[in-house]
C-alpha positions, 0 to 999 in steps of 0.5 A: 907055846913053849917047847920042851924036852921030854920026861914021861910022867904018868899021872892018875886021874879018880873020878866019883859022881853026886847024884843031886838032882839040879835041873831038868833035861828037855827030854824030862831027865834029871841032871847031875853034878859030875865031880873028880879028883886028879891026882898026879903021881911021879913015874920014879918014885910014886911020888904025888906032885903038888900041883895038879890043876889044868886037866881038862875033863869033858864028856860027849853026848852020845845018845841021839836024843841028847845032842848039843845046840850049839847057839849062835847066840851063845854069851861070847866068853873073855880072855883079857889083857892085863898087867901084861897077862891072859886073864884067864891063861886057861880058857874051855870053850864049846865049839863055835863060841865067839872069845873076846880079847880086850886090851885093858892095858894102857898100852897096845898088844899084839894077839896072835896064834899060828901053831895048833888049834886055830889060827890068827893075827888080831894085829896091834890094837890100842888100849881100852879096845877089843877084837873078837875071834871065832873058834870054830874048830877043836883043839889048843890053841895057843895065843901069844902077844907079838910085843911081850914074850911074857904073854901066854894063854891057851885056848881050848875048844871042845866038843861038848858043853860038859866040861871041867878044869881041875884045881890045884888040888885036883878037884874039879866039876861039870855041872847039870849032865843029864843021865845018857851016854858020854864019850869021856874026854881028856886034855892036859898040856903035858900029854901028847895027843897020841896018850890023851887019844888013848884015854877016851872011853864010853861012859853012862851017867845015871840009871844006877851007875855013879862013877867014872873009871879011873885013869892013868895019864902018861904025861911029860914033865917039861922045862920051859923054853922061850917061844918065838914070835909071829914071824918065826923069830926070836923077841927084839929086846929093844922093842920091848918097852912099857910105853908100847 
């Protein structure tokens, strides 16, 4: 991932719920639309930044009644490869979900992550084909191309099935959560883990209570750097050719 120098930015984050009932819990709860709001805001000034999408929002079962299943089954998720891109760059995911990284280039790639989250090394692979992984545990991880230092995406592996990405706006949505007790979760990219650690708290949905506390993020502002590949070492220029 690139690495960057470091420059505190708190961000607020405002969250409000509607109450329109779209689906039925097993246990005979009516589920609801949980919508946000985030907003970034300049440590200096006050200032809002313009863009405020890529905050991840998620909310943990914590009533007994109410567990997750995670599926064997589960529908794999996608992650491609095109026109020397991740589509998409930003991919949420439930615990032990199966991603699918096929090559549509006309040219092979290299998928590869070795730093936080999970790791692996799909190896080169041809056009036209595909390799699948397993994120079995939570957490970023970031994935990069061995053949083009362009190529950067994250994954990230949550532990819920209740999960939102905000826009460039800042609006985001998690759908169909049934009335209970949550553990509210936050992730951004500009966070250290110990600020986004700090940020969690036990929230109800339901019975009564239709918001979501309002949250200060004390983010970092980071200037990109370039990354390194899998060996540790900087991208060779002279392997860097559209045929390849």
């Amino acid at each position: 991932m690139k690495i960057r120098p470091l420059g505190i930015v708190p961000s607020l984050l405002i969250f409000f719920v509607t109450a329109a009932a779209q689906t039925n819990d097993l246990a005979g709860y009516s589920a609801q639309t949980v919508k946000g709001e985030v907003r970034l805001i300049l440590a200096d000034s006050g200032a809002p930044i313009k863009d405020s999408s890529r905050v991840v929002v998620w909310l943990v079962p914590q009533d007994s009644v109410r567990t997750i299943g995670f599926n064997a089954e589960r529908t794999n998720y996608r992650m491609a490869q095109h026109d020397k891109k991740f589509e998409p760059n930003l991919l949420v995911v439930p615990t032990e979900s199966v991603v699918v990284f096929p090559n549509l280039d006309p040219w092979f790639h290299s998928v590869f992550s070795l730093y936080r989250g999970k790791r692996f090394d799909l190896g080169l692979y041809e056009a036209g084909s595909r390799k699948a992984v397993r994120f079995d545990r939570t957490g970023a991880s970031y994935v990069f191309c061995n053949i083009h230092p362009e190529m950067e995406a994250v994954v990230l592996t949550v532990d819920s099935e209740f999960y939102g990405v905000s826009d460039k706006a800042g609006h985001l949505s998690i759908a169909a959560v049934p009335p209970g007790r949550y553990l509210l979760r936050v992730w951004s990219e500009n966070a250290t883990p110990e600020a986004l650690q700090a940020l969690e708290r036990p929230v109800v949905i339901g019975n009564g209570s239709h918001g979501l506390p309002t949250l200060a993020i004390p983010a970092t502002r980071q200037i990109p750097m370039k990354h390194k590949n899998k060996y540790g070492r900087d991208y060779d220029p002279k392997t860097l050719t559209p045929e390849y």
